[in-house]
N, C-alpha and C positions, 0 to 999 in steps of 0.2 A: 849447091846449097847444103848446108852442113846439118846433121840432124837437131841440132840444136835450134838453129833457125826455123827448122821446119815446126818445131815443135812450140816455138814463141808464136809462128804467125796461127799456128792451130788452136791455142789456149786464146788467143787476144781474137780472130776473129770468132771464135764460138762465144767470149766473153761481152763481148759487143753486140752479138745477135740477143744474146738473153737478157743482157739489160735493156732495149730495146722494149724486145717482148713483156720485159715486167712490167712498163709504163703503159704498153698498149695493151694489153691483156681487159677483155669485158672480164672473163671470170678469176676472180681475186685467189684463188685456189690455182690455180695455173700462173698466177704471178706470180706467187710464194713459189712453186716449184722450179720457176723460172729463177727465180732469186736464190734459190737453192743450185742449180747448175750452173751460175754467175761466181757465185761462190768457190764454186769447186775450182772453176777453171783460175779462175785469180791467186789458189793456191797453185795452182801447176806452174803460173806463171812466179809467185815466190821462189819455189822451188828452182827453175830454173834460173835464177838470180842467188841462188845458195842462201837465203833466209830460210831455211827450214821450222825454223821456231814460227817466225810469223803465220806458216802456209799451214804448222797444227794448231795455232791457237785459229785460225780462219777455220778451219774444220772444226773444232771441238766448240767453241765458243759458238759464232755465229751458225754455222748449217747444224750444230747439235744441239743449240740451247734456242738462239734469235729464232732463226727462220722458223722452225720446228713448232716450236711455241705460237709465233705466227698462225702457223696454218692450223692449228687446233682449235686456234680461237674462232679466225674466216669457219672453219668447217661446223664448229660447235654449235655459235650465235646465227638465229636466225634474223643475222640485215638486210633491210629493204634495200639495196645498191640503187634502184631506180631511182627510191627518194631521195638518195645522197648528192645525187647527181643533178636534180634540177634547180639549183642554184649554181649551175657552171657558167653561164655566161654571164652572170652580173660582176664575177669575179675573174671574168677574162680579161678586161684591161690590165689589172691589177698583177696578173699573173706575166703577162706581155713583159711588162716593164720590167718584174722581176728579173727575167728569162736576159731580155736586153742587156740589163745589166751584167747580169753573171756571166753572159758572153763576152760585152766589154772588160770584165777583168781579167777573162780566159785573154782576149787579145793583147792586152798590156803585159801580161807578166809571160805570154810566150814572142812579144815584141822585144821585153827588156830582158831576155834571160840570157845570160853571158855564163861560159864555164869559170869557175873558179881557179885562179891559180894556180892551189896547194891542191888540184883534184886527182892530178896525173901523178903526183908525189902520193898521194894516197894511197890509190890506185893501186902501184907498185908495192905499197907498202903492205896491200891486204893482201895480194898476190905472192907474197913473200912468206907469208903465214903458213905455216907449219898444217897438213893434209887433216890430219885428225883435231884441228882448232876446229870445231863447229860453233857457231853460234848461241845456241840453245847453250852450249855448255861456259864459255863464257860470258852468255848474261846470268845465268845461274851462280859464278862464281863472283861477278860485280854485286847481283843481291842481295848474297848472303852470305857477304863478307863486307864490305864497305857501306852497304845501305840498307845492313837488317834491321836494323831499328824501325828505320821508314818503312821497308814493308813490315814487318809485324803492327806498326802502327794501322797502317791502312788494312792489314786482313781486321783488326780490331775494330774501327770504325766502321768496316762493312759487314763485320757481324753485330755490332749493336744496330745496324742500320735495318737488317733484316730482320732482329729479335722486335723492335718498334713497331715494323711493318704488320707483323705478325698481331702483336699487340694490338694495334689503334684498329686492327680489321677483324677482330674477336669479338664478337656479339652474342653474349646469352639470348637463347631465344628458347617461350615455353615451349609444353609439350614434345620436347624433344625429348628421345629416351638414347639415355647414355649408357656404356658398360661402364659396371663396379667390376675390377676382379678381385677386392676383395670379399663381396658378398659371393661372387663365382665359384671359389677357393671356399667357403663357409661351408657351402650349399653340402648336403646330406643324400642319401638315396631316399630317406622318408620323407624328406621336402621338395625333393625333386619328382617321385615315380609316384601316379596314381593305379592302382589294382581295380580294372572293374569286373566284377561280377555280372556277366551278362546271364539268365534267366536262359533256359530252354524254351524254345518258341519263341520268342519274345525278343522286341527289339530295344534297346539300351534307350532309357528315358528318364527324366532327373529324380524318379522312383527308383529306378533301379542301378542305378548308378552307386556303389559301395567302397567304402576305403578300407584296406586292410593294414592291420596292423605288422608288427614285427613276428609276430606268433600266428597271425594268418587270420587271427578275430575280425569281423566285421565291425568297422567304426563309424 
């Protein structure tokens, strides 16, 4: 067995065990985690298929941004999981049937799946590719040369879509104290700094409490 193999069968069966675990998981924190090492290994398994690009954006995207975020929420909100949970069997037929199905499609489309033709012509043909052709670096050169437009359109559309978001979820609400800086910036040491004159003997009380001036007068 070639170290290559040995290294598909160790990404695919740790990746199998952890998707597993994420479904069967009681605590929701341990399935995010779980989903978080699912992750990982599905990039290794990229990586050994020479997508490099995909196995960073699976890293950077999903376990740095999805998952991540995930788990701050599960940790942050206090949910009842017990209550969520006792409406499960009224939705278990409903779930069944689902599940049925999605396995009858799994069977049909690995019952009719035939190689392609032009597959081993391909094949050959990506094999043929020059060592230093990576991926990453020709989808970089397809983007932003042939289809800049379309992506700067879509970075566009997903910054108004955030600016929106931002927007519709802004809510004045009273009593809240905000910083000015420019009252901060204004601010003086005789508006800022009170002098008290505490008394010998005597403990500071709104009698003895004194403002001094710039010349040291009591005001």
């Amino acid at each position: 067995m070639s170290v290559v193999s040995l290294f598909f069968y160790l990404f695919s069966g740790v990746l199998i065990a952890s998707a597993v675990m994420v479904v069967s998981s009681r605590n929701p924190v341990h399935a995010v985690l779980f989903l978080i090492l699912a992750f990982f290994n599905a990039a290794g398994l990229f990586l050994l298929m020479g997508a490099e690009f995909l196995a960073m954006i699976l890293i950077v995207v999903y376990v740095g941004a999805v998952a991540v975020l995930f788990l701050f929420v599960v940790m942050m909100l206090d949910v009842d999981f017990a209550e969520l949970r006792q409406g499960f069997l009224q939705y278990l037929p409903l779930g069944a049937l689902l599940t049925a199905i999605f396995f009858l499609e799994l069977a049909l489309v690995l019952g009719t799946w035939q190689l392609a033709p032009d597959a081993l012509a391909l094949r050959k043909a990506a094999t043929a590719m020059p060592v230093d052709a990576m991926n990453a670096r020709a989808l970089g050169r397809v983007l932003y040369t042939e289809y800049v437009y379309f992506f700067q359109a879509a970075g566009l559309i997903l910054l108004v879509a955030m600016i929106g978001a931002i927007v519709l979820t802004l809510r004045e609400r009273e009593g809240v104290r905000r910083q000015s800086i420019p009252q901060q910036n204004a601010r003086t040491k005789a508006g800022s700094m009170v002098v008290v004159d505490v008394p010998v003997g005597q403990g500071v009380s709104n009698e003895g409490v004194f403002r001094k001036d710039a010349a040291g007068q009591k005001v």
